[in-house]
C-alpha positions in Angstrom: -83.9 104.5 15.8 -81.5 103.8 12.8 -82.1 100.0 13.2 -85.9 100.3 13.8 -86.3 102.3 10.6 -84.1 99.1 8.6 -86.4 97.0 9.9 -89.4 98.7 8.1 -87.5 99.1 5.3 -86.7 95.3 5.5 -90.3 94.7 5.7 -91.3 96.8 3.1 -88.6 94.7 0.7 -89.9 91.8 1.6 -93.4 92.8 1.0 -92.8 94.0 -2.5 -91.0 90.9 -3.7 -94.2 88.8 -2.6 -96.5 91.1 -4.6 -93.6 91.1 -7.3 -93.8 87.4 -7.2 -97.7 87.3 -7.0 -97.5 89.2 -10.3 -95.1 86.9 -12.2 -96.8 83.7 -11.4 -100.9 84.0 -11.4 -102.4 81.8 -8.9 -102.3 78.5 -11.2 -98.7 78.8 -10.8 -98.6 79.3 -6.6 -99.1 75.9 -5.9 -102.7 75.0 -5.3 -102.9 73.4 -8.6 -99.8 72.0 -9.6 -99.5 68.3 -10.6 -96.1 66.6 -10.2 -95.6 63.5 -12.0 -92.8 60.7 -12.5 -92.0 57.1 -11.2 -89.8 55.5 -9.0 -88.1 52.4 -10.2 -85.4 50.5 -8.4 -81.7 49.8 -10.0 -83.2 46.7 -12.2 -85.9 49.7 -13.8 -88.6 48.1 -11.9 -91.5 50.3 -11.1 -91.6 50.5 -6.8 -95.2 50.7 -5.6 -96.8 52.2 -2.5 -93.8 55.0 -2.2 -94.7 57.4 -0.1 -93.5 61.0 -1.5 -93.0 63.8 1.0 -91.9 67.9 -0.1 -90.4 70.2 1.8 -89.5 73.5 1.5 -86.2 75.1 1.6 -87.7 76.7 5.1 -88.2 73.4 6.4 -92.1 73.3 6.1 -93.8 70.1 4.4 -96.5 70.8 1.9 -99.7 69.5 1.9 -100.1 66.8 -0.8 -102.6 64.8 -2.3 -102.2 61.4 -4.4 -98.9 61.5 -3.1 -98.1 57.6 -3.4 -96.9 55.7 -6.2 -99.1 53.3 -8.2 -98.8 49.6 -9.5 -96.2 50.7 -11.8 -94.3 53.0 -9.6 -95.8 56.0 -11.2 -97.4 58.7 -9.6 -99.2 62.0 -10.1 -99.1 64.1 -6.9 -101.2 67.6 -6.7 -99.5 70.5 -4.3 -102.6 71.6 -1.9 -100.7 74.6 -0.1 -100.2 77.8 -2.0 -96.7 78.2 -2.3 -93.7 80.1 -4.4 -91.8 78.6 -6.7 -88.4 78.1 -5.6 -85.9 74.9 -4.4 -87.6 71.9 -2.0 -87.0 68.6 -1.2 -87.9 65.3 -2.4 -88.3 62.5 0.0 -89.1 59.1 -1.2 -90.2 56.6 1.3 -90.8 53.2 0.6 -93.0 50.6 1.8 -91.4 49.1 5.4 -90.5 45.7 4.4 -90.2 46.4 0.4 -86.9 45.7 0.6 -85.6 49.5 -0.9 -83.6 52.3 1.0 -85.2 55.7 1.4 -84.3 58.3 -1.0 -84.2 61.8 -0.9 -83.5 64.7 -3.6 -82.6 68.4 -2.5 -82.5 71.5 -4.2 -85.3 70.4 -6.8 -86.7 73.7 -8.8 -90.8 73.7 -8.5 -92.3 77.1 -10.3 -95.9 74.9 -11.5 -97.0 71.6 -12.7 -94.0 69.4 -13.2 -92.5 66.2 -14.8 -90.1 65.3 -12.4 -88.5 62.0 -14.7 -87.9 59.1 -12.9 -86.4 58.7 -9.5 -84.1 55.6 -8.5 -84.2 53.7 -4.6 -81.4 51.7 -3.6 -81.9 47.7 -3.0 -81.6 47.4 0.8 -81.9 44.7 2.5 -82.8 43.8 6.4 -79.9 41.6 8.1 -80.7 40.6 11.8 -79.3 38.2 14.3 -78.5 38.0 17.6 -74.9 38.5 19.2 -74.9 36.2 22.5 -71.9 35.5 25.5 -70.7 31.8 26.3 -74.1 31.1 28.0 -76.0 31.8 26.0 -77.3 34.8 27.0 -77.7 37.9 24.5 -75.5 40.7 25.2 -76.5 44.7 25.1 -74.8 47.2 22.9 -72.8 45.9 20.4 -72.1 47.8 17.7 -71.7 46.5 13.9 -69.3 47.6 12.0 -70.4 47.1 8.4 -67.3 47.5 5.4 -67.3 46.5 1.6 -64.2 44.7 0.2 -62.2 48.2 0.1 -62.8 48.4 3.3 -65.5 51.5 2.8 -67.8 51.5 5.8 -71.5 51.7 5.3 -73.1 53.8 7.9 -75.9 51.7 8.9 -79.0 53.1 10.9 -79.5 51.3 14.7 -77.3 49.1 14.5 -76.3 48.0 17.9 -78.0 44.9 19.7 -80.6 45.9 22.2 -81.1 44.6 25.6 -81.6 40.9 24.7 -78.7 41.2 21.9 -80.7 40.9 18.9 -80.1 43.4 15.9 -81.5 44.1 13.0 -80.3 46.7 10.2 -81.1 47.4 6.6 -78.0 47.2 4.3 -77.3 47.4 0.5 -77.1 44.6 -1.5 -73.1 43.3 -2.1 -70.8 41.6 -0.4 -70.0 42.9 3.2 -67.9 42.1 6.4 -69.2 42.8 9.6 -67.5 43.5 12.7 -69.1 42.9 15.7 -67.3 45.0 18.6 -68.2 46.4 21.9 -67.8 50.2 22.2 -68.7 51.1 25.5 -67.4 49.7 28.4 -69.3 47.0 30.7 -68.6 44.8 33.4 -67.4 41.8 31.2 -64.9 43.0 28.1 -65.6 40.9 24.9 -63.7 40.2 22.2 -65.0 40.9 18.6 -66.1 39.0 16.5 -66.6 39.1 12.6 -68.6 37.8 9.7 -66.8 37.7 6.3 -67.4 38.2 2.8 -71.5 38.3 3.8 -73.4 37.9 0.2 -76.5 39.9 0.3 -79.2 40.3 -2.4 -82.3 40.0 0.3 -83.3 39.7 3.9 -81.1 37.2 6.0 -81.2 36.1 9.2 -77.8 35.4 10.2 -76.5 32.5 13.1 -76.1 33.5 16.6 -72.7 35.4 16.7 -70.7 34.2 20.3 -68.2 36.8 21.6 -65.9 35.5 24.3 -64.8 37.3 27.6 -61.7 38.9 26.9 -58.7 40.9 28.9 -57.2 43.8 27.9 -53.4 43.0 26.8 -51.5 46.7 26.7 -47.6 47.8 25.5 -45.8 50.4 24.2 -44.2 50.2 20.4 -40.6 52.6 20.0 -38.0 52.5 18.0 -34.3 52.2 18.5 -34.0 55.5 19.2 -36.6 55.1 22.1 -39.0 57.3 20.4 -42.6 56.2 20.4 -44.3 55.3 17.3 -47.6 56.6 16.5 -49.8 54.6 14.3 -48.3 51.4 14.8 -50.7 48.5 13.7 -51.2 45.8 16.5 -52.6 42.6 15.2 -53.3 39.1 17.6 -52.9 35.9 16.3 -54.0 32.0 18.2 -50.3 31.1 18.4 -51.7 27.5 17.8 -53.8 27.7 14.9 -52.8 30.8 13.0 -56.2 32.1 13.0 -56.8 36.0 13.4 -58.2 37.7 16.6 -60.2 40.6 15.7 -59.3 43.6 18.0 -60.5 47.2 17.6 -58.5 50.4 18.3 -55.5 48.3 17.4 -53.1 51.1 16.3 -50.6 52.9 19.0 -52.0 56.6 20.2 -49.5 59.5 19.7 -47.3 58.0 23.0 -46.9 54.8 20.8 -48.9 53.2 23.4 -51.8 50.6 22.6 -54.5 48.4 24.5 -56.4 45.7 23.2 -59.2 43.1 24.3 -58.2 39.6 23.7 -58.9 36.3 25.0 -56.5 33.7 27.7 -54.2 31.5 26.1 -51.2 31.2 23.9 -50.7 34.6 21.2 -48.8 36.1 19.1 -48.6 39.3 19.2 -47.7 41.6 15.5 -46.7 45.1 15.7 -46.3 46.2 11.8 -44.4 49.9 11.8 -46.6 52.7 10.5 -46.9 53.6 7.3 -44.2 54.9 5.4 -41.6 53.7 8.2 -38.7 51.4 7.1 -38.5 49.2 10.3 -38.8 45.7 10.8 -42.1 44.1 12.3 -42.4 42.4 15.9 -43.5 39.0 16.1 -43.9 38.7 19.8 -45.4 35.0 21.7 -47.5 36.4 25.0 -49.9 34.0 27.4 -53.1 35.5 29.2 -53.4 33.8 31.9 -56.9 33.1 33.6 -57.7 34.6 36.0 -55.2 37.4 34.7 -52.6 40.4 36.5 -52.1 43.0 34.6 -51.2 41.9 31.0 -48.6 44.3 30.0 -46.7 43.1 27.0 -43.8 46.1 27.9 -42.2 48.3 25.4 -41.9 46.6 21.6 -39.0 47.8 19.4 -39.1 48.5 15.9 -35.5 47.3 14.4 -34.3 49.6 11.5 -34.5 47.1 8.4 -34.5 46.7 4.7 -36.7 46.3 1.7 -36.8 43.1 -0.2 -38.7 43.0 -3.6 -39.4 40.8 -6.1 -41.4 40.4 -8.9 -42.4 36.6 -9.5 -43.5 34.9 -12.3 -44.3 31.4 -14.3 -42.0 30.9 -17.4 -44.8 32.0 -19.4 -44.0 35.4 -17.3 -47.6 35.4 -16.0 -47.5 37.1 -12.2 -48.0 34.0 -9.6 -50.1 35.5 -6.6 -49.5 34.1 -3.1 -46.3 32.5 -3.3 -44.6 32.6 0.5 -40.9 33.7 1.0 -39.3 32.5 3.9 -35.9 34.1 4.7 -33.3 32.4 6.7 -30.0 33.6 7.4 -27.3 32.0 5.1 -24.5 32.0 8.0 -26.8 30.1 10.9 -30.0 29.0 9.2 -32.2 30.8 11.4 -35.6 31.7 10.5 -36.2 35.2 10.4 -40.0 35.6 11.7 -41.5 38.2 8.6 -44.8 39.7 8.1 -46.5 40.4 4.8 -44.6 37.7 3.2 -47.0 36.9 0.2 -47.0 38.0 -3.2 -50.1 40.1 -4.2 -52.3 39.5 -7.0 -49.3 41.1 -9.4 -46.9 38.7 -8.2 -45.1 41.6 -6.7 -43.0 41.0 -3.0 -42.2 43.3 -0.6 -40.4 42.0 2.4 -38.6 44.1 5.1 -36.0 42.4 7.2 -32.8 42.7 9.3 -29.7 44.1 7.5 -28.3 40.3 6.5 -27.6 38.0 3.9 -30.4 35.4 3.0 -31.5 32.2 1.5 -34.9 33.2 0.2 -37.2 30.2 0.1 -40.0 31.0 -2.6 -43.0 28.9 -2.0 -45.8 28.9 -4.4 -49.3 27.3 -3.8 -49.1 23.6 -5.3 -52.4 24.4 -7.4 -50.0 26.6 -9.6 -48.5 23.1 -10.7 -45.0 25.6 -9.8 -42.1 24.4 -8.1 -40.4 26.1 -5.3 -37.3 27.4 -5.7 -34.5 28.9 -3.2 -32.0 31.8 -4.0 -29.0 31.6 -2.5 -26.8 34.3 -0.1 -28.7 37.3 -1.5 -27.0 40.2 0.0 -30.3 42.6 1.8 -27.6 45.2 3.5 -29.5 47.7 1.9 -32.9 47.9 0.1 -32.7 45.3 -2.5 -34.7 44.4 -5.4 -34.1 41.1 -7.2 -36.4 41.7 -10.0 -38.5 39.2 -12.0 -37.9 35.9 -10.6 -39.4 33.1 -12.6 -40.6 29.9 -11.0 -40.3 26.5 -12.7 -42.7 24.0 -13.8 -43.2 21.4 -11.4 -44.0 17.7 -11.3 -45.8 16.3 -8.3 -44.8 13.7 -6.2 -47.2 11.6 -4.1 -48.4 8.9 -2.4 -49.7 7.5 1.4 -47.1 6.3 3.7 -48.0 3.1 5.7 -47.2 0.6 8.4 -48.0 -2.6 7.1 -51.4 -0.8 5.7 -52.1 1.4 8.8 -51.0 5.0 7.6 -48.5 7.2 9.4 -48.8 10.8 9.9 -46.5 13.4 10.5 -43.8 11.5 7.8 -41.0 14.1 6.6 -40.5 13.3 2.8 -36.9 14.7 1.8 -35.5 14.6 -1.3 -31.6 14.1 -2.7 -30.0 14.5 -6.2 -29.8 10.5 -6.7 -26.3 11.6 -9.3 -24.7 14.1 -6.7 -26.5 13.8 -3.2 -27.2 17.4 -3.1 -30.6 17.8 -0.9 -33.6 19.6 -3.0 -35.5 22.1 -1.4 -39.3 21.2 -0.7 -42.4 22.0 0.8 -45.8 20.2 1.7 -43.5 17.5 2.7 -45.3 16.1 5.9 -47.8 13.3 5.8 -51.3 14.3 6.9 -53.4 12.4 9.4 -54.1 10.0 6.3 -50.3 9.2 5.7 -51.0 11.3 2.2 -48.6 13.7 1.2 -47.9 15.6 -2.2 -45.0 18.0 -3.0 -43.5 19.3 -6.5 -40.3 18.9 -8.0 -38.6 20.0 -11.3 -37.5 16.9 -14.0 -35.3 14.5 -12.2 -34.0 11.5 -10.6 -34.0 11.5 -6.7 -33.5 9.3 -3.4 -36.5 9.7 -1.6 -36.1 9.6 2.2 -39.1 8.6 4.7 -38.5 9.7 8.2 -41.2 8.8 10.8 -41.9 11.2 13.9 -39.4 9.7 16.6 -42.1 8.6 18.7 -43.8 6.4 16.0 -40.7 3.6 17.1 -40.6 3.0 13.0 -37.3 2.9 11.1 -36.8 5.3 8.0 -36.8 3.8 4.8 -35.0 5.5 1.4 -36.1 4.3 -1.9 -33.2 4.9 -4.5 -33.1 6.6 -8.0 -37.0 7.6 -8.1 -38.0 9.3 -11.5 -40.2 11.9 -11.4 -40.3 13.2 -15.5 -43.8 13.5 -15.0 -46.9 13.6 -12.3 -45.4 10.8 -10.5 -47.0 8.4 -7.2 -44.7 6.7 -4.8 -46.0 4.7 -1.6 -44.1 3.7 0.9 -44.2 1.1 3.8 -42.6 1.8 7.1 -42.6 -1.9 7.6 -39.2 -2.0 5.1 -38.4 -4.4 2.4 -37.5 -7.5 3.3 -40.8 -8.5 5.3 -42.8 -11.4 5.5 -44.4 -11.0 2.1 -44.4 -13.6 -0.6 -43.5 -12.8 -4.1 -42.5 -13.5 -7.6 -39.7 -11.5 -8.4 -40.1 -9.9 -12.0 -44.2 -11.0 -12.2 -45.0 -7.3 -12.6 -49.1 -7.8 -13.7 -49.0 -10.9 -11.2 -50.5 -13.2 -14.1 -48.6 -16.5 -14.5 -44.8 -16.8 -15.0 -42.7 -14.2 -15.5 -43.1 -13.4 -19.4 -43.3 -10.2 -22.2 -46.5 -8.2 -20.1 -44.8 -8.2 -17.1 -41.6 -6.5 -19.1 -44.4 -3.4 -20.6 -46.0 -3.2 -17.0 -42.6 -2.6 -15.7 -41.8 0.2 -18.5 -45.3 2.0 -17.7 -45.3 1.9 -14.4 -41.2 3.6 -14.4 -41.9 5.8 -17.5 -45.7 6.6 -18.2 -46.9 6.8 -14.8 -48.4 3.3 -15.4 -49.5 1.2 -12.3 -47.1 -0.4 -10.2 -47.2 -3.1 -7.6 -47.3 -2.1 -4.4 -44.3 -4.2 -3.3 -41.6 -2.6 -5.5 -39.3 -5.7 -5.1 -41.9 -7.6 -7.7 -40.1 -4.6 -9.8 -36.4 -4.7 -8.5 -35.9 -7.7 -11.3 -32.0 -7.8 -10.6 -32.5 -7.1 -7.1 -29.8 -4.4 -6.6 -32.1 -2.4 -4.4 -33.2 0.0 -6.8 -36.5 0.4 -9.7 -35.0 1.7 -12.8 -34.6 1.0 -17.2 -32.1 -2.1 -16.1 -35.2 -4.4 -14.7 -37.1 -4.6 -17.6 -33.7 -5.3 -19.6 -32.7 -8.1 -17.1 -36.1 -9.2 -18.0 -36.2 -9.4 -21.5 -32.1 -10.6 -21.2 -33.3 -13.6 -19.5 -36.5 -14.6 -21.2 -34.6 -13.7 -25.0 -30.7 -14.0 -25.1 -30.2 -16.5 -22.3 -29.0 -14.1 -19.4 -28.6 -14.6 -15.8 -31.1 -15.6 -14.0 -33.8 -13.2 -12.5 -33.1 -13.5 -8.7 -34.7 -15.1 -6.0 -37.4 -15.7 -4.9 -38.5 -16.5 -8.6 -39.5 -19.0 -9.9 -41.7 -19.5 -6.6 -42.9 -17.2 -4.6 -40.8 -16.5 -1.4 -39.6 -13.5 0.8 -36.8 -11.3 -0.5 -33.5 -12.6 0.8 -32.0 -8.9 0.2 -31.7 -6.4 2.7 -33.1 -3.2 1.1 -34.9 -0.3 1.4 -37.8 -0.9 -0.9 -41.1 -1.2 0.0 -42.8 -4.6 0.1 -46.3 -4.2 2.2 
């Protein structure tokens, strides 16, 4: 009884606000005649034409519109047909299909009568499709894109898994995006994903066919010494040949510390960073897949307890130097310790963690920073340790192609000694490429450079003495040794007549202004002590001026050099 009587009361409240609100607002204010205007523009403050506009009540019922599209200009003057009450609706904006704009929508909007509504704003989006296909060929069903900005926001895009003959085809915002290609649910063939980088998009694209390879599922268990499991682990899979990332999903350990990921046969490396906020050394961990595969179990993966190592580095001019690579190998032994997150950022700032031990840090900045490397000594990491702002010096470069009577030879090691005390110098970039090029940096000095061929080349090392390098300097070398079968002047430096005055300057541009330079350096080596330095041009000018000895042979005539030395003579 009680709550049949409320609900007449209810009724009979409800029924007096609707003849209360009847009262306030006279029927030119209850919808049939009010005219909403505006204009939808897009982020440039273009006018968008053909929008469709759509109302809706705070009840969920769509009113009845007329002129409800937007003009030429993106304008638009839109008359309410339904009577209705003023109170809060929704706005929907619906663009063209194909106009190359997002939908918009705008709740809680305030309607009592005839409106300007200002101007409304649609996002640029853009339509991105493509097709996601196996090793065949054939397009494959139900991958789903993961779509991320450069902060690694992800954009929730609408359909955006392949359908049955793998094509896709999604509407994004314009910017720069990476997208993940990744199979959620479970088939008969696993695949691993695949990703597109750094995607630029400002309009429609049609991206390349994206090929995802069969895969296995590679599983283990991450600890640490204590044997309790680690939760949040991050598992990453490297090509232990090339380096080159393997993109894996669900690649962090579950609460057990357990984690299983799809990757494909061959040679990996497996690295198992700690979770966040956990001061324990990183696993770098070789595993093979083997095809077809047992069960690849990597085992149980432990997490040493280890150290923090950080740096600041800088030029001399103190400016931060991003990117430079610190290697860290043990001062007793030499051994390599295998680090992760080895780079400076964008600050210049390292942070390292390693093994309780004492170090040579090698610091190894990219050669386009015209920076040499340098190498501190037996630094003490028993504990955290930060070494503060470590400054990087200037560096010249030293180049050249290493040959074989022209032919080049790769794979060259280019070392580098103190030519006053012996001392070896630390370098980097040091190999010869497939073109027998090579280019490393130094600091100011004078060094013996040493060319060692791979063993298998059957070539002899050859050592070219007391090498300058004050400035960006070239050196060449031939494998084929001083001493050959070709035929020279000794001393006829621009290779112009006899032995005079220009071949003197040649010789003191080539050894102190980076001036040209035969390419046999014996020409050079005027009294033929093995070596290209300020005493040739003197023994020059000593002979040719104040009667001094004699500039050795061969010279006057051409001839081979009778010396046994190390310079190069191609």
């Amino acid at each position: 009884m009680a709550r049949t009587m409320f609900r007449a009361m209810a009724s009979v409240w409800v029924l007096s606000l609707c003849c209360v609100a009847l009262l306030l607002f006279p029927a030119a204010a209850r919808g049939q005649s009010w005219v909403l205007s505006g204009s939808v523009l897009d982020p440039d403050g273009n006018g968008v034409a053909g929008v469709d506009i759509d109302i809706t009540s705070s009840g969920g019922v769509d009113l009845s519109l007329s002129g409800d599209f937007t003009d030429a200009t993106g304008a638009f003057a839109l008359t309410v047909v339904d009577v209705v009450l003023p109170g809060f609706y929704t706005i929907d904006l619906n663009p063209p299909a194909g106009a190359g704009y997002f939908p918009g929508s705008v709740a809680d909007v305030f309607l009592a009568g005839s409106t300007d509504l200002g101007a409304f704003e649609l996002e640029f989006g853009a339509i991105v499709t493509g097709r996601v296909i196996d090793e065949s060929g054939a397009g494959i069903e139900g991958i789903d894109l993961e779509i991320t900005d450069a902060d690694g926001n992800d954009f929730a895009a609408n359909n955006d898994d392949t359908d049955a003959l793998g094509f896709y085809s999604v509407q994004i915002p314009h910017g720069t995006w990476d997208i993940e290609f990744r199979q959620v649910l479970p088939g008969t063939v696993s695949y691993v994903s695949e990703i597109v980088e750094s995607l630029v998009v400002t309009g429609n694209a049609a991206l390349a066919d994206v090929t995802m390879v069969a895969g296995y599922p590679l599983a283990g268990h991450v600890q640490d010494e204590s044997s309790a499991p680690l939760a949040g682990a991050d598992v990453d899979i490297e090509d232990a040949a090339t380096g080159a990332k393997i993109h894996t999903t669900n690649d962090n350990t579950d609460a057990l510390g357990d984690f299983e990921v799809i990757v494909p046969p061959g040679d990996l490396t497996v690295i198992v960073r700690p979770p966040t906020g956990e001061l324990l050394v990183p696993a770098v961990v070789p595993y093979t897949v083997n095809v077809p595969p047992p069960a690849n179990d990597i085992g149980t993966i432990v997490l040493a307890a280890g150290v923090a190592v950080t740096a600041t580095v800088t030029s001399v001019a103190l400016a931060p130097v991003a990117d430079v690579d610190a290697d860290f190998v043990v001062s007793a032994n030499q051994a390599m310790v295998a680090t992760v997150g080895d780079n400076t950022s964008a600050l210049g700032e390292l942070a390292v963690i390693v093994p309780p031990d004492t170090y040579d840090i090698q610091l190894r900045p990219p050669f386009a920073t015209g920076l040499a490397p340098v190498v501190l000594a037996d630094i003490a990491a028993l504990v955290d340790t930060d070494l503060g702002t470590v400054i990087l010096p200037a560096g010249n470069s030293l180049s050249g192609t290493v040959t074989d009577a022209g032919d080049p030879v790769a794979g060259v090691l280019v070392t580098l000694s103190d030519a006053a005390s012996g001392d070896p110098v630390y370098v980097f970039g040091n190999a010869t490429n497939a073109l027998g090029a090579y280019a490393l940096r130094v600091v100011d000095g004078n060094y013996d450079v040493l060319f060692t061929p791979p063993p298998t080349s059957g070539l002899a090392a050859v050592e070219i003495l007391g090498v300058d390098v004050l400035s960006n300097t070239s050196l060449d070398a031939n494998l084929a040794g001083g001493g050959g079968p070709t035929e020279f002047v000794r001393g006829n430096a621009d290779g112009v007549g006899s032995v005079g005055l220009s071949d003197v300057i040649v010789i003191l541009m080539g050894l102190f202004a980076n001036g040209p330079l035969p390419a046999c350096r014996d020409i050079i080596d005027a009294n033929d002590d093995g070596q290209t330095d300020i005493s040739d041009p003197l023994w020059v000018l000593v002979f040719l001026f104040a009667q001094g000895p004699a500039i050795p042979a061969p010279y006057p005539d051409p001839g081979v050099d009778p010396s046994d030395d190390a310079l190069p003579c191609p």
